[in-house]
N, C-alpha and C positions, 0 to 999 in steps of 0.2 A: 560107728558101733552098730548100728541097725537091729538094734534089738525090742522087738515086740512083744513082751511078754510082763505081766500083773506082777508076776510075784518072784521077781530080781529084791535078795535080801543085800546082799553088797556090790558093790563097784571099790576099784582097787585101779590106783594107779600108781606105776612102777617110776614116773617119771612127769614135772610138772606140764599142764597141759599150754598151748600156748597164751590163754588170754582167762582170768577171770568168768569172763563169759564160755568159753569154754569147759572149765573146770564144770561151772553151775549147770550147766545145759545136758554134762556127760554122769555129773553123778544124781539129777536129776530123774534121770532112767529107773532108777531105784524105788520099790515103795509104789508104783503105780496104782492096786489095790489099796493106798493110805494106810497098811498094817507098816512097824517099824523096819528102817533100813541103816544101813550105817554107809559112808564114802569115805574110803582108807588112799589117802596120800603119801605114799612112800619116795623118800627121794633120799640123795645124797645132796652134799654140801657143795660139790662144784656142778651139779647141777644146775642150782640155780647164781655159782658165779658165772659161770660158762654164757647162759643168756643174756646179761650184760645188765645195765640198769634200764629197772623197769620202766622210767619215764620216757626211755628211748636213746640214751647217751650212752656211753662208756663211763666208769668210774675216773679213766682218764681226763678224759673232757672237766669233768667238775672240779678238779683239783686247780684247773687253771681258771677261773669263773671269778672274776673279782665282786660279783654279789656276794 
């Protein structure tokens, strides 16, 4: 994103970013001057089916997981 700048009031994201660390590091940009910011995560639903499970598997995979 390479944005330089104090006084970024929002960040907006159209689509989930790929890692947690990710997410906090890009809406972090925000609020640099410590005045208030807001970080708007917009998505859709198969958005985040489409990524698969978070821990790394497929929903498939765990259906057959006899733990």
């Amino acid at each position: 994103m390479g944005v330089d700048k104090a006084n970024v009031r929002s960040v907006i994201h159209l689509a989930p970013p790929t890692s947690v660390e990710a997410y906090l590091q890009e809406s972090g940009r925000a609020s640099r001057d410590g005045k208030g910011a807001q970080a708007w995560l917009i998505f859709a639903p198969e958005d985040v089916l489409d990524s698969g499970d978070p821990r790394g598997g497929s929903p498939e995979e765990d259906d057959d997981d006899p733990s």
